[in-house]
C-alpha positions as CSV (number, residue, x, y, z in Angstrom):
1,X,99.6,136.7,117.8
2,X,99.2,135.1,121.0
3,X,101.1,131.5,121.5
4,X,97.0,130.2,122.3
5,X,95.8,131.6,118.9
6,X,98.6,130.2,116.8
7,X,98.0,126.2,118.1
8,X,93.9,126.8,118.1
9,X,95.1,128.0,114.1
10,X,97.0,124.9,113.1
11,X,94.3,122.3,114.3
12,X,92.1,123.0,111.6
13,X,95.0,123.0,109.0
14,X,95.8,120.1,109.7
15,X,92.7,118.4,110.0
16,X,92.1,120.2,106.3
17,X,95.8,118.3,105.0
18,X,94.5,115.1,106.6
19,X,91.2,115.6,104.6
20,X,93.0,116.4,101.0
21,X,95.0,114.0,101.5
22,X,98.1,116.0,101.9
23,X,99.8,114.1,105.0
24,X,101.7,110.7,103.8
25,X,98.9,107.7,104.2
26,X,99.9,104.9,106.8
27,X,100.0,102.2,104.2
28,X,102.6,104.8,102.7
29,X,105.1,104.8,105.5
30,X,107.4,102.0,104.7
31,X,107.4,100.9,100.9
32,X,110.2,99.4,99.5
33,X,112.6,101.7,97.6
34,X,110.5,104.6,98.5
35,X,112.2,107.2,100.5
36,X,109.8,110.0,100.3
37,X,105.9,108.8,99.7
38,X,104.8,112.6,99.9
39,X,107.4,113.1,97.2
40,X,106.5,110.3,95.1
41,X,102.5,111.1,95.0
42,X,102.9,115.0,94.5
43,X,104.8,113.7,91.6
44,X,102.1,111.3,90.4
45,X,99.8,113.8,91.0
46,X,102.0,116.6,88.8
47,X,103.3,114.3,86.0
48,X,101.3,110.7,85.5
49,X,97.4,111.1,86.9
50,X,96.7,113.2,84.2
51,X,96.7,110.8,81.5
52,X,96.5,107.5,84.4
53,X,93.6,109.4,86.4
54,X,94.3,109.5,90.3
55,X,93.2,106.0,90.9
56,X,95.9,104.5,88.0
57,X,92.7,103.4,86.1
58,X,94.0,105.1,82.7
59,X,91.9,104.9,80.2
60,X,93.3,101.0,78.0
61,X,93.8,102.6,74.9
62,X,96.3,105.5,74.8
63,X,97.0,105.5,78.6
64,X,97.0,101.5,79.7
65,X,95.8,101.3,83.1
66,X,98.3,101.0,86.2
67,X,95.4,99.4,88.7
68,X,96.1,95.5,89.3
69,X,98.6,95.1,86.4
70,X,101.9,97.4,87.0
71,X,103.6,94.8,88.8
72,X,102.7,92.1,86.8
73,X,105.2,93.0,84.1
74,X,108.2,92.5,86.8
75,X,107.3,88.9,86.6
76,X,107.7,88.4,82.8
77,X,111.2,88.9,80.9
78,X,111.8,92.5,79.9
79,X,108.9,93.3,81.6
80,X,110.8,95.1,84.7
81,X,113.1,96.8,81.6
82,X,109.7,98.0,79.9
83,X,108.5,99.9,82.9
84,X,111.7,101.9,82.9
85,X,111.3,102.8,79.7
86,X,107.9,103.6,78.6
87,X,108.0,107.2,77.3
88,X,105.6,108.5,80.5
89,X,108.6,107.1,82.4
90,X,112.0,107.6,80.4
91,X,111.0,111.2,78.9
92,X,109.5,113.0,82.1
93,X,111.4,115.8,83.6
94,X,112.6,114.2,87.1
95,X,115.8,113.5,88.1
96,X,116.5,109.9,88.0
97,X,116.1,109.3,92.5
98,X,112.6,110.6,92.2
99,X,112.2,108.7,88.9
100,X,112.8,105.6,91.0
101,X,111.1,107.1,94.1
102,X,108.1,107.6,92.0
103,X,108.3,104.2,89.8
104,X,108.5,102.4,93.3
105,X,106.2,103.9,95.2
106,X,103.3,103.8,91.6
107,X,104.4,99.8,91.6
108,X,103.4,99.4,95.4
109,X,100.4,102.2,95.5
110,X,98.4,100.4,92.3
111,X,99.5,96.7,92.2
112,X,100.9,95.4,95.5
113,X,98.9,92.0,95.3
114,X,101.3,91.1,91.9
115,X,104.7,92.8,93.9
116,X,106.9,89.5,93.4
117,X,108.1,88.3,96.4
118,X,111.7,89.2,96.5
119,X,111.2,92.7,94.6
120,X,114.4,94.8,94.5
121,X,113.6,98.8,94.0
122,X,114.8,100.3,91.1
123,X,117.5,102.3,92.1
124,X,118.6,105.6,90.5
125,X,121.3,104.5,88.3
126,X,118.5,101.7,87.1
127,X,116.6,104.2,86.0
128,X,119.0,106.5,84.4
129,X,120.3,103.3,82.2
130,X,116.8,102.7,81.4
131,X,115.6,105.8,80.4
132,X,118.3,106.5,77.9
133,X,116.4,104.3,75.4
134,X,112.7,104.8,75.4
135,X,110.6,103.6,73.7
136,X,108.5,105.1,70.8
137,X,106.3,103.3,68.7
138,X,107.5,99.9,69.5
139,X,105.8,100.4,73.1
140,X,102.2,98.9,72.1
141,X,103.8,95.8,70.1
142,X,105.9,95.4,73.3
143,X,103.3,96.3,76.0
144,X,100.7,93.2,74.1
145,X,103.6,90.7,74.0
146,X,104.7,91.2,77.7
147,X,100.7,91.2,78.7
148,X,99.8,87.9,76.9
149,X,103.3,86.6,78.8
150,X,101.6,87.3,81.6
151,X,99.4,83.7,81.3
152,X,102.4,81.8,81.8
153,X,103.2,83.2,84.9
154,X,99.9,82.8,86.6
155,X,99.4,86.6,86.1
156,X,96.5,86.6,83.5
């Protein structure tokens, strides 16, 4: 194939990965804690938006929504513990950097305005403690106490 033909071919790929979505969004570039944002949504997309839907809007019962409240349980004690080890988190099949890559990256894509300031990442070996004790059917009881916490912290 001539050189010509090749770069008049890869204009409209890319313009079709722009349009799926497939190329990392700006407000993607520089999250905390996230080293791959690519990485992170494939694996949303591949592991969590089937039960959370794309948008993180879940559905309240079964599969609690993600949208405008993940971050509120870092600001409530054992809330930031919880998220490591709710069972979509501690049981799926990802080794524990893109665990954290993908916890980071889901805290920052569906709640940034509840980020606290001073946020540390969860790190890999956070994760990998965490997820060696999920939780089962304690997770509801737990998930209710830490949202009605969330009144005392301004978060309700």
């Amino acid at each position: 194939m001539k050189p010509g033909r090749l770069a008049l071919l890869a204009v409209p790929a890319l313009s079709l990965a722009l349009v799926v979505g497939i190329a990392v969004r700006a407000d993607e570039a520089a999250i905390p804690g996230v080293s791959d944002a690519y990485q992170a949504r494939t694996d949303y997309q591949l592991k969590c938006q089937g039960c959370h839907r794309p948008d993180g809007s879940g559905d309240d019962h079964s599969n609690p929504p993600m949208r405008g409240i993940v971050a509120k349980f870092l600001s409530v004690p054992g809330g930031r513990e919880f998220i490591g080890r709710v069972p979509g988190v501690a049981t799926v099949d990802l080794p524990d950097d893109r665990l954290a890559n993908l916890v980071n990256w889901t805290i920052h894509r569906f709640d940034p305005a509840h980020v606290p300031q001073g946020f540390q990442p969860y790190t890999a070996e956070e994760i990998g403690r965490l997820r060696h004790s999920p939780l089962r059917l304690e997770r509801a009881v737990m998930r209710a106490r830490l949202v009605a916490g969330f009144a005392k912290t301004g978060h309700d």
